[in-house]
N, C-alpha and C positions, 0 to 999 in steps of 0.2 A: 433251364435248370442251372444252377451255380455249381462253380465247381466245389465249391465248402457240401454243398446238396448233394453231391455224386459222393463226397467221403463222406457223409453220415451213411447214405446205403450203404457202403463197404460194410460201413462196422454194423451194422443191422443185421447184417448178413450172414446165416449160419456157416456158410461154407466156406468162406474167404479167412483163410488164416494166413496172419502176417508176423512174422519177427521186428522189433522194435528197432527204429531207424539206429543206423549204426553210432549217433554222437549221445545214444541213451543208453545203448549197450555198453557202454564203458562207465556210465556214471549210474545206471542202474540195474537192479538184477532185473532178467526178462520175468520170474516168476513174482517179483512184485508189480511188475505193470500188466501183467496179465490180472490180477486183485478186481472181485467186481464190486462196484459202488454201491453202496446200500442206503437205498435202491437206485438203480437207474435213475438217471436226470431225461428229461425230453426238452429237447430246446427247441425254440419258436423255428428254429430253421428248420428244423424239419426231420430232424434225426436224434438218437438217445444215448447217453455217454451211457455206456454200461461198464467201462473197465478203466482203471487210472492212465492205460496207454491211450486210451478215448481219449480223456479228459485231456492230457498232456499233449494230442495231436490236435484237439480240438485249440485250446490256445495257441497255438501257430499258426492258426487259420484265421485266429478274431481281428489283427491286424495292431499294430504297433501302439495306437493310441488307448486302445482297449487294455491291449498286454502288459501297459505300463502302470497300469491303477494297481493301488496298494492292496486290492481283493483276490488278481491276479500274482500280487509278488507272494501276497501268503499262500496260494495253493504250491504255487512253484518252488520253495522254501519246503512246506510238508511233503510234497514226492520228493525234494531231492535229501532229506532225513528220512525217507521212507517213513515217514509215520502210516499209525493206522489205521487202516480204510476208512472208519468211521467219521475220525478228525476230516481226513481226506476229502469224503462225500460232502460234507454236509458244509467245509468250505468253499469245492467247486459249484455245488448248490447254491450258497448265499453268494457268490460271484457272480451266477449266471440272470437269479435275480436281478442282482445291481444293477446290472447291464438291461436289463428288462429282457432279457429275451428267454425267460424260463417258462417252459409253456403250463401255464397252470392248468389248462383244460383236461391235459392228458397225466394230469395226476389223480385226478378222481376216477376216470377210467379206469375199470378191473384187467389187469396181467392177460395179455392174449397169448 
């Protein structure tokens, strides 16, 4: 199991609640990176960004040559104007695509 795989459990995970790494907490308020994505993203690795502090941990995780594409610099420009959610989603959305790794199987799937 990856360790990228061990942090999508976390955040899958109802009981685990985390305060926002501390170099986010000065550039963003914790009540907008708590915002949930509408809807949820499910990525091929194996886990679901449900919340923009998802999304925002998840690109630290995708690794430098990923994070440097221009699909990547627009989401990280919309969190850090906090735009909202909608914009938000549906950029980290069309990113995760790009990348291919957006798992289209588990979007037809009904909300468990």
């Amino acid at each position: 199991m990856s360790k990228f795989h061990l942090l999508i459990v976390k955040f899958t995970s109802p009981t685990v609640r985390r305060d926002p790494p501390p170099h986010l907490q000065a550039m963003l308020r914790p009540a907008y990176l708590s915002k949930k994505l509408t809807p949820p993203i499910p990525t091929k690795d194996g886990g679901t960004l449900r919340t923009i502090l998802e999304a925002y941990e998840y690109m630290a995780t995708i690794g430098k040559e990923r994070e440097l594409r221009p699909h990547w610099h627009q989401v990280r420009e919309l969190m850090l104007q906090e735009a909202e959610v909608a914009a938000v989603s549906s950029q980290v959305r069309l990113a995760v695509l790009k990348d291919a790794k957006l798992d289209v199987s588990a979007l037809s799937k009904p909300p468990t």
